[in-house]
C-alpha positions in Angstrom: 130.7 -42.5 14.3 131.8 -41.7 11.2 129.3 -41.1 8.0 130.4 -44.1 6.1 129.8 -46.5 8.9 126.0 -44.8 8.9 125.8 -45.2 5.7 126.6 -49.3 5.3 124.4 -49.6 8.1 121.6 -48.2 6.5 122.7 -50.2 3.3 122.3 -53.2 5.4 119.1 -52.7 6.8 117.9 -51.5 3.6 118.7 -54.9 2.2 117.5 -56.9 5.0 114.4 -55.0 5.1 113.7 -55.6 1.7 114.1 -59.6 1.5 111.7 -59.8 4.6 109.1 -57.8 3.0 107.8 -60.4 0.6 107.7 -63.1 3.6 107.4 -61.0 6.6 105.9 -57.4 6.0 105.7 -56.9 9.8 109.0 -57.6 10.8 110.6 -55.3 7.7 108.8 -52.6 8.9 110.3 -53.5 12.4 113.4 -53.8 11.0 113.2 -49.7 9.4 111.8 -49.0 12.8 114.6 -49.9 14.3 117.4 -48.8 12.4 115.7 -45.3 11.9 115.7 -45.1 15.6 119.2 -45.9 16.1 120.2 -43.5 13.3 118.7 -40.8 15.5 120.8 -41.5 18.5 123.4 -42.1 16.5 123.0 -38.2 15.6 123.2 -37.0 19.1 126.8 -36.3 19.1 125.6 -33.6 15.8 123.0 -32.1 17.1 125.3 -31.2 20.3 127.9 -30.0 18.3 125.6 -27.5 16.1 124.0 -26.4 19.1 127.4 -25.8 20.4 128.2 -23.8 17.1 125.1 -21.7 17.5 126.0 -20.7 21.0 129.2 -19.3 19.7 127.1 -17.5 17.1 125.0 -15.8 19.8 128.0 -14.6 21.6 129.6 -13.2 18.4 126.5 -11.3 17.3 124.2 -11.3 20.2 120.9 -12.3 18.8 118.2 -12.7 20.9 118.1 -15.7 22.8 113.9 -16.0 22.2 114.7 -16.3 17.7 117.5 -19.0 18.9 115.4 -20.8 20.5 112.7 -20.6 18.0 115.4 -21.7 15.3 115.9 -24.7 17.4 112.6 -25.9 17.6 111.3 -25.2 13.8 114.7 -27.3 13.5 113.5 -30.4 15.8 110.0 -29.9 14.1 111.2 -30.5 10.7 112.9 -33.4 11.9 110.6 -35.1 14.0 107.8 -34.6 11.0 110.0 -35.9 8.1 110.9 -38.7 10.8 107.1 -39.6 11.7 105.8 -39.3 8.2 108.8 -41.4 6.3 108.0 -44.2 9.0 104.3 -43.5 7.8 105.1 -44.0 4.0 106.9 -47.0 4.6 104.5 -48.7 6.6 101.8 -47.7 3.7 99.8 -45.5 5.3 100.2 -42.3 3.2 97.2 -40.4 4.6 98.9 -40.6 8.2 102.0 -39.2 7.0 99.9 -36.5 4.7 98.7 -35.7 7.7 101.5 -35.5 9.7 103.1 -32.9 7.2 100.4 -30.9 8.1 100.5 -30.8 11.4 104.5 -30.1 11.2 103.8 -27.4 9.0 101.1 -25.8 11.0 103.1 -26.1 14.4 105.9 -24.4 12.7 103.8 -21.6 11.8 102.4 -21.4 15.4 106.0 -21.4 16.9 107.3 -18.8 14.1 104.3 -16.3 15.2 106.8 -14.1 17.6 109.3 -13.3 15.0 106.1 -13.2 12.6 105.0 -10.6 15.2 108.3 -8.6 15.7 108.9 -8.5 11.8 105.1 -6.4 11.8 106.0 -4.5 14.7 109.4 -3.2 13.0 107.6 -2.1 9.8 104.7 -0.5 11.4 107.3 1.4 13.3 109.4 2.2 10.1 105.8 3.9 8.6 
């Protein structure tokens, strides 16, 4: 599906969203729900493609699989946490989503801790 077609659907829900908000807060946030969550599947056919695109990359350079795979998860991380907490924000709870950075950001830090690790390892060894 083409960008543009994303694009005037999110314009349209936007829109909709909006004029239910003043008479029907619940079912606007519904409505964002809903549209963010078919946005995401819409984004399948991407995420396949850049994952294909990083494959070709490993075969090129040979990297480690282990820092590929890491990539890939900080990746759905970020994602999934900007996801969670704009859902948050809209529904007005800002704590939640304040709180939801921070768990992204410290699972992303727990996940990095093997190339963390490896980076130490190949400086002690350089000394």
């Amino acid at each position: 599906m083409s960008i543009g077609i994303i694009m005037a659907l999110l314009i349209v829900a936007m829109v909709l969203a909006l004029s239910l908000k003043s008479r029907n807060p619940e079912i606007s946030s519904l409505v964002s729900i809903a549209v963010c969550i078919v946005i995401v599947f819409l984004c399948v056919e991407r995420i396949r493609t850049i994952l294909s695109g990083m494959n070709r990359i490993i075969n090129y350079i040979h990297i480690d699989r282990l820092y590929i795979g890491i990539l890939i998860k900080l990746i759905g991380i970020a994602y999934i946490c900007e996801f969670a907490a704009g859902i948050s924000k809209d529904a007005g709870y800002q704590a939640i989503a304040s709180q939801i950075e921070l768990v992204g950001k410290l699972t992303m830090l727990m996940v990095s801790m093997p190339v963390l690790m490896q980076v130490l390892n190949t400086i002690l060894e350089l000394l």
